[in-house]
N, C-alpha and C positions, 0 to 999 in steps of 0.2 A: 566564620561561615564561608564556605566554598566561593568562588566568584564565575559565572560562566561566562566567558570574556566571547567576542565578535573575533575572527581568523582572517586577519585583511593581510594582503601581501607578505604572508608569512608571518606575519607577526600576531601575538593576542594581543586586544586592545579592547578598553573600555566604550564607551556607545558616546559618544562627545557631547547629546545633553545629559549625561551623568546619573541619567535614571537607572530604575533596578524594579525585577519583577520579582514577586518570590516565586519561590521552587517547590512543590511541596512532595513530598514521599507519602505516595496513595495507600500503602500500606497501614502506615498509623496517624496519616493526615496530617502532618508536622510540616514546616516547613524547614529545608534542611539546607538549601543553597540561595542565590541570586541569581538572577537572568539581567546583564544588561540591555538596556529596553532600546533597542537599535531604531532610527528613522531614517528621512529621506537622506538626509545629509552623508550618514553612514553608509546607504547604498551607492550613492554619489562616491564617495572615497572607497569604497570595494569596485566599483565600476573604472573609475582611474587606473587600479591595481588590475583588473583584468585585461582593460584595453591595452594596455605595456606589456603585459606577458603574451600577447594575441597571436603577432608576427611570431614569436621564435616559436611556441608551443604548437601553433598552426603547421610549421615549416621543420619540425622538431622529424625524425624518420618515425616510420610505423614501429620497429623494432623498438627504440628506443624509449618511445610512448609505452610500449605494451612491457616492456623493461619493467619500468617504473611502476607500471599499474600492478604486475606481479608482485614487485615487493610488498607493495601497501596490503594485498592480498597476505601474503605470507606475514607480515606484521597482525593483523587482523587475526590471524590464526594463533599465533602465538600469548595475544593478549586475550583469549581465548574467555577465561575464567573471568578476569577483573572485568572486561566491557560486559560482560552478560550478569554479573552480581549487579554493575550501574545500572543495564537497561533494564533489570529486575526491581531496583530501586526505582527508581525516576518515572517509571511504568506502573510498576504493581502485579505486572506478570512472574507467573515461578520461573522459576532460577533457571529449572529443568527446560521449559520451552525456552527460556533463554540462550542457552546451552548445546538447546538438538536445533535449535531451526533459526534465531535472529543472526547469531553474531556467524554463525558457517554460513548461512544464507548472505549477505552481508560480506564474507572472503569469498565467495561464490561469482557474485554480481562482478567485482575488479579480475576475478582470474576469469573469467568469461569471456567480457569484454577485451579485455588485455589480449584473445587469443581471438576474438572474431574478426580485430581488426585487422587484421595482420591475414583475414581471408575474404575481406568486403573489397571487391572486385568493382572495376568500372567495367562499360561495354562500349562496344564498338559495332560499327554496323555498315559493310560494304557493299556499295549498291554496285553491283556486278553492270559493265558497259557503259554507265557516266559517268568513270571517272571521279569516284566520291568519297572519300572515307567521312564517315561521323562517326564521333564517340564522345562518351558523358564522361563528364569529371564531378566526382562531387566532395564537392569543397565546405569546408567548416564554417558555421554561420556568421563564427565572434564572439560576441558577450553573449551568453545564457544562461536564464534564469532558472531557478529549481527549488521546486517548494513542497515538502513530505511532508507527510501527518503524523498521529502519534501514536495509533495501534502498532507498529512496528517500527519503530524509530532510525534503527541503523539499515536495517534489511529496506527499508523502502528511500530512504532516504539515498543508498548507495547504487537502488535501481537506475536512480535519475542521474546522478552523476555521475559514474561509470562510464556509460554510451557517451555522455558529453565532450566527457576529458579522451576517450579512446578515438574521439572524432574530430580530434584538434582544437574543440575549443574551450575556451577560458570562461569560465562558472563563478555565478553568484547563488547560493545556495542558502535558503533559511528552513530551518527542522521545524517543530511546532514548540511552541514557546511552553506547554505542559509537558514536552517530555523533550529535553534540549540535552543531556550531559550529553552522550555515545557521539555524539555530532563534534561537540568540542571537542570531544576528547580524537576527534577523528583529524584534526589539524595537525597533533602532535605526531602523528602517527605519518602525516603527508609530508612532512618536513622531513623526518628519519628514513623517508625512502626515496627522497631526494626530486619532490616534485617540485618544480620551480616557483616560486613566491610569484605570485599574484594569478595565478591558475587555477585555483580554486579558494574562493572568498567566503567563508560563512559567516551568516549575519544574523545574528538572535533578536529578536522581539516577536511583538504581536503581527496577526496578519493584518488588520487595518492600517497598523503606522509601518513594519519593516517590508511586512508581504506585495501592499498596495504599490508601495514605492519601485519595488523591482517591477513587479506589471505595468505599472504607470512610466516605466525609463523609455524615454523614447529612442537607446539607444541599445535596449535591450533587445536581440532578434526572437528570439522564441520564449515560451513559457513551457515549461513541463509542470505539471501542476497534479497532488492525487488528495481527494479531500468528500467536503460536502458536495451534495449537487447545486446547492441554494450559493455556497462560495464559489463554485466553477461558474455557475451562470451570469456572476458579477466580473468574475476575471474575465470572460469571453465579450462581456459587455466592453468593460476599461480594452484590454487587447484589438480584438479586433481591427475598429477602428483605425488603428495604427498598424496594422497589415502583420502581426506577428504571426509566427508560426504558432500555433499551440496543441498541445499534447492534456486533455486532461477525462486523469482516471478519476468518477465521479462513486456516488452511494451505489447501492445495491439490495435487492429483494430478493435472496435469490431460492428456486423452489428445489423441493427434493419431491421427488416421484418414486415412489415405491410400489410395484408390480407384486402380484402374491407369487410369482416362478425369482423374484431374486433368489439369491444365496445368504438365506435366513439371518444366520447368526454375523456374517463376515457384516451384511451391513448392517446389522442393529451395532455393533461394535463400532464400523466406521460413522456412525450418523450421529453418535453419543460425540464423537468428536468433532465431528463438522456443524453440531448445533452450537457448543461450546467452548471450544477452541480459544484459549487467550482472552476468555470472558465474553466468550462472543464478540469479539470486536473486531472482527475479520471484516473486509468485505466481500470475500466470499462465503462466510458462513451460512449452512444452508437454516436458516430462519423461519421456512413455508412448508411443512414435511407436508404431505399428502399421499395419502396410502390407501392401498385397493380393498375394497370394503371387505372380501374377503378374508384378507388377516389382518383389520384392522384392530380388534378387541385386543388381538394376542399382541402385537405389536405396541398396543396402547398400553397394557399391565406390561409387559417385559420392557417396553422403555422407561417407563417411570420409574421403576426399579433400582434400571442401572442409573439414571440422573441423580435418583438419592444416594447412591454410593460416592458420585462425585465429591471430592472433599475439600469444603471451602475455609481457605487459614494461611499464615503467614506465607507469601513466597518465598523463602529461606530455607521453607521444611520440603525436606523432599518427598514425602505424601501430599503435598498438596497437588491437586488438580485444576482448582478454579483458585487463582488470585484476589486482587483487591480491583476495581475497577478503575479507570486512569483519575476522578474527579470527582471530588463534592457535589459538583453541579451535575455533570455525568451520573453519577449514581441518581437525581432526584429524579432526571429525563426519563430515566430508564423506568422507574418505579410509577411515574405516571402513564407511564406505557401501561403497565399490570394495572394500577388500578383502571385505567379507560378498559382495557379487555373486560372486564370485569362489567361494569356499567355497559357496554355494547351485547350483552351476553354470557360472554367467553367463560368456560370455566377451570381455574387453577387449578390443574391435577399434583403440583410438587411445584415445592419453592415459592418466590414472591416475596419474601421475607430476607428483611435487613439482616446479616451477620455478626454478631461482637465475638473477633477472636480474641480469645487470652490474653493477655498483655500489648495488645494492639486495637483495643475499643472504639478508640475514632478512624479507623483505618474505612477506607468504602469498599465493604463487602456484601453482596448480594447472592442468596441462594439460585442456583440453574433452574430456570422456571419454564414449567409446560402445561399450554394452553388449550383447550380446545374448541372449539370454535364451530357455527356451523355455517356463517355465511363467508366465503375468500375474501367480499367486498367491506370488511368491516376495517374500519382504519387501523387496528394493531398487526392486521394481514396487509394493508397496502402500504404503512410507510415506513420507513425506514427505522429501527430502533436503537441497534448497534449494541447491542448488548447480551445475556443471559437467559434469552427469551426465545423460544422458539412455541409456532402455534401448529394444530395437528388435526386435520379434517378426514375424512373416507372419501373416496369417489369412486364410482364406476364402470366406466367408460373412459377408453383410451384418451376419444376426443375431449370429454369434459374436465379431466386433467389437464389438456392441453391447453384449453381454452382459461382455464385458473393459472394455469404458468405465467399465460401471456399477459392476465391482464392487468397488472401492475407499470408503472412508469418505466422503470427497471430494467436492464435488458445486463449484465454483469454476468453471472454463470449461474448455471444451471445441476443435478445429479440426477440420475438416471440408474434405477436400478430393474435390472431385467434380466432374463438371459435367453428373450429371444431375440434375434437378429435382426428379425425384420423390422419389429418395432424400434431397434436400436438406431435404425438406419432414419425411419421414418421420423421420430420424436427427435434427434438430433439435427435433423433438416429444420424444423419446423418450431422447437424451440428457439427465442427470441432471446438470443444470451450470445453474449463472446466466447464462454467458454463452454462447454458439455464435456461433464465427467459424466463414464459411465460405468458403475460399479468402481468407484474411486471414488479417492474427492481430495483435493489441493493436490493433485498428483502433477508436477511442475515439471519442464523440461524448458530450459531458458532459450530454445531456440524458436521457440515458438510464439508467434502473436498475443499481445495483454491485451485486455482491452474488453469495453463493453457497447451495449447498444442503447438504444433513445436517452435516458436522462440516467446513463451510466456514464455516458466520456464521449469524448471525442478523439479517433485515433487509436494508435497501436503502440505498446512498447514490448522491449523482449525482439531476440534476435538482432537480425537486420533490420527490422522494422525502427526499431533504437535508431539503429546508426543512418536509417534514412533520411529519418526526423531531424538530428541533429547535423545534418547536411542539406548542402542545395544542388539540384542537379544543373549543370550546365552543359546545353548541346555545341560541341564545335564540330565543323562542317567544311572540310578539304576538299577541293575541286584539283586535280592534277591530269597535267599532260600524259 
C-alpha cells in the first residue's frame, strides 16, 4: 500500500511516532494509501529545515526566485494528467474538473506569483525642503505556516505557498489529511526544479496534532489558513495571542439573486454550475438562489430539469458531472442537512437520495438536491452545508432581496444577475460579500483581492495582497545636508 511520507528538508520522511492514518478513495470507499500521522516534534524538525534555508532563500535575487518558481510551474503542467487522475482519486471529483481547473489552476498560482514578484515595488516618499527621504522595504517574515483544505487540494494549497515562497520566505505547509496525495506528490516535483531543501517543508497529519502545532510554534511568524469558520476562530484564538500575522479564508453562504431582465438561458446554465460545482463543495458555490417572483415558476421547472440531467457515477467516466463526495462522514453531514430542510418545511423538488453506482457501491455519492423554502431564516438557508444542496425562495423587491443576502453570518461572495446598471451598481455597493460576480460566477483574475467578510476571513489573498501579507513593511527615514 502507498505511503504518504512528510517533505522536510528535501527529503520524504516518515512522522517519528511512527503512526499512520488511512487514505481512503471516496469513490468506492476503500482505503488505498497511508497518511503518516505528523506531530509537534515533526513540525519542530520541519521548522529546523526552514529556519536554515531562511538567510539564503530570503537573500536568494528576485530573478532567481521566480526562476525556480516557473519551473515548478511548467512541471506542474507537464504532470498534467497523472496529478489530476490522483486528485480525482484522493478527492472523488471527475477527472474532467480535475483536468480544466485543479491542476492548470494550481501551474497558474506558481507562474503568477513567479512574475508578480519580480513587479512588487517598494515606495519612497520625498518630503520636498526638509531634507528627507523615506522609503519602505518590505522584507520576508521567516518561517511561515500554511494550512489548505480539501475541496481543492492542489489549487488551494499552491494559493498559499506561492506568494510565500515568491516573498522570500521559508514554508511549513500541511494539505488536509482527507485529501494529502497532490501535496506529496508536489515535493518531488520542488526538488526537480531545484528549489533548495528546507524551503518548503510539508507535514501530513491531522489538524489538532500537526495543524495545531504549526499555530502553536512560537516561532512561526504568520498563519495563512483556508478552512471552517468554527477552525479559523480557534486558530485566531491559539495565534493571536502571540502577535502573528494571520491570513484566514473562512465558510461561506453565499446568495445568488436573480432579476426577471437577466439573460434567461446564459444564467440558468451558469447557476446549474455554480450550485454544484465539485459536488458543491466550493466555497463560493452560490447555495441561497433567490429569484424574482416574476419568473420564479419557470425558473423553478426549468431548473430542476437541468439538475436532473446532472449525472452522478464514477469520476473516471467522462459523463460524469457530479462525483463522489470527499467522506463517509461528509456525505452523512450533508444528508442531515436534507433531512432537517425537510422537518423545518422545505420541500425536496430533485435529489436527496444516496447513489449506488455500478461497481462502486460504497463509494459517497449523493443526488444534486433542490430545496424550497419559504422562510431565508430557516437553518438549512443560514448555515453552512458544503455540499449538493442548494435552496430556492421568490422575492419581490429589490430591497427585500437584499435584506436576505445580508442576513446570514457569511460575507464570502455573492451573484448577481441583471442587466440593469443601476441596480448593478447599487446591489454591489451594498452586498455584504468580498466578492460580487455579476452575470458570472468563479470568474477569477488572480490579480485581484480573495477574501471574505464577518465570519468569512480575515484578510486578503490574491495579487499583491499575497505578497503584502507575507511581508513586513519597514519605514527608513534619511535626513541629509
Amino acid at each position: 500500500m502507498e505511503k504518504i511520507l512528510n517533505f522536510i528538508d528535501g527529503t520524504y520522511c516518515e512522522s517519528q511516532s511512527g503512526k499512520w492514518l488511512d487514505n481512503y478513495n471516496p469513490s468506492n470507499g476503500a482505503v488505498y494509501s497511508q497518511i503518516t500521522r505528523s506531530n509537534a516534534s515533526d513540525v519542530d524538525r520541519a521548522y529546523t529545515a526552514a529556519k536554515a534555508a531562511f538567510p539564503t532563500w530570503s537573500n536568494t535575487t528576485l530573478e532567481e526566485r521566480s526562476r525556480i518558481m516557473l519551473k515548478i510551474s511548467n512541471l506542474l503542467e507537464d504532470r498534467l494528467l497523472s496529478l489530476a487522475e490522483a486528485e480525482a482519486k484522493d478527492n472523488g471529483k471527475p477527472l474532467s474538473l480535475a483536468l480544466a481547473v485543479d491542476i492548470p489552476r494550481a501551474a497558474s498560482n506558481f507562474r503568477f506569483f513567479a512574475n508578480a514578484i519580480t513587479q512588487f515595488s517598494s515606495e519612497s516618499h520625498e518630503s520636498v525642503g526638509l531634507q528627507t527621504m523615506n522609503f519602505t522595504l518590505r522584507q520576508p517574515l521567516g518561517v511561515v505556516g500554511c494550512i489548505s483544505p480539501w475541496n481543492l487540494p492542489l489549487y488551494l494549497f499552491t494559493w498559499k505557498i506561492a506568494p510565500a515562497l515568491a516573498s522570500g520566505n521559508t514554508v511549513i505547509a500541511k494539505p488536509s489529511e482527507v485529501t494529502p496525495m497532490t501535496a506529496y506528490l508536489l515535493g518531488e516535483i520542488c526538488n526537480e526544479a531545484g528549489l533548495p531543501k528546507g524551503v518548503l517543508n510539508i507535514v501530513q497529519g491531522t489538524g489538532p496534532e500537526a495543524g495545531q502545532a504549526i499555530v502553536a510554534h512560537p516561532e512561526v511568524k504568520a498563519i495563512s489558513f483556508t478552512g471552517g469558520t468554527e477552525t479559523g476562530a480557534h486558530i485566531a484564538r491559539t495565534a493571536a495571542p502571540m502577535f502573528k500575522k494571520l491570513s484566514l479564508e473562512l465558510g461561506g453562504k453565499n446568495p445568488n439573486l436573480i432579476f426577471a431582465d437577466c439573460e434567461y438561458d446564459k444564467m440558468l446554465a451558469v447557476t446549474v454550475r455554480s450550485s454544484f460545482a465539485n459536488q458543491g463543495q466550493i466555497c463560493l458555490c452560490g447555495s441561497r438562489i433567490f429569484v424574482e417572483r416574476s419568473i420564479y415558476d419557470k425558473f423553478k421547472s426549468d431548473f430542476v430539469v437541468k439538475v436532473k440531467q446532472l449525472k452522478v457515477g464514477d469520476p473516471f467516466e467522462a459523463k460524469t458531472n457530479v462525483g463522489a463526495l470527499v467522506s463517509k462522514s461528509h456525505m452523512k453531514k450533508v444528508q442531515g442537512y436534507i433531512a432537517l430542510a425537510q422537518e423545518e418545511g422545505g420541500i425536496v423538488l430533485c435529489g436527496g437520495d444516496e447513489v449506488k453506482v455500478k461497481g462502486l457501491e460504497e463509494g459517497y455519492y449523493l443526488e444534486p438536491t433542490v430545496i424550497e423554502i419559504e422562510d431565508d431564516q430557516c437553518r438549512v438557508n443560514q448555515e453552512e452545508i458544503f455540499g449538493p444542496v442548494v435552496t430556492i425562495m421568490p422575492f419581490d423587491t429589490e430591497t427585500e432581496v437584499l435584506q436576505m443576502a445580508n442576513s446570514v453570518k457569511y460575507g464570502l461572495s455573492a451573484t448577481l444577475w441583471t442587466s440593469n446598471i443601476d441596480r448593478t451598481m447599487r446591489l454591489s455597493k451594498e452586498l455584504e460579500a468580498g466578492i460580487v460576480w455579476v452575470n458570472t460566477w468563479l470568474n477569477r483574475d488572480l490579480r485581484t483581492p480573495f477574501g471574505g467578510m464577518k465570519a468569512s476571513g480575515v484578510g486578503r489573498e490574491g495579487g499583491f495582497e499575497a505578497l503584502r501579507f507575507f511581508t513586513e513593511a519597514k519605514n527608513v527615514c534619511i535626513r541629509y545636508e
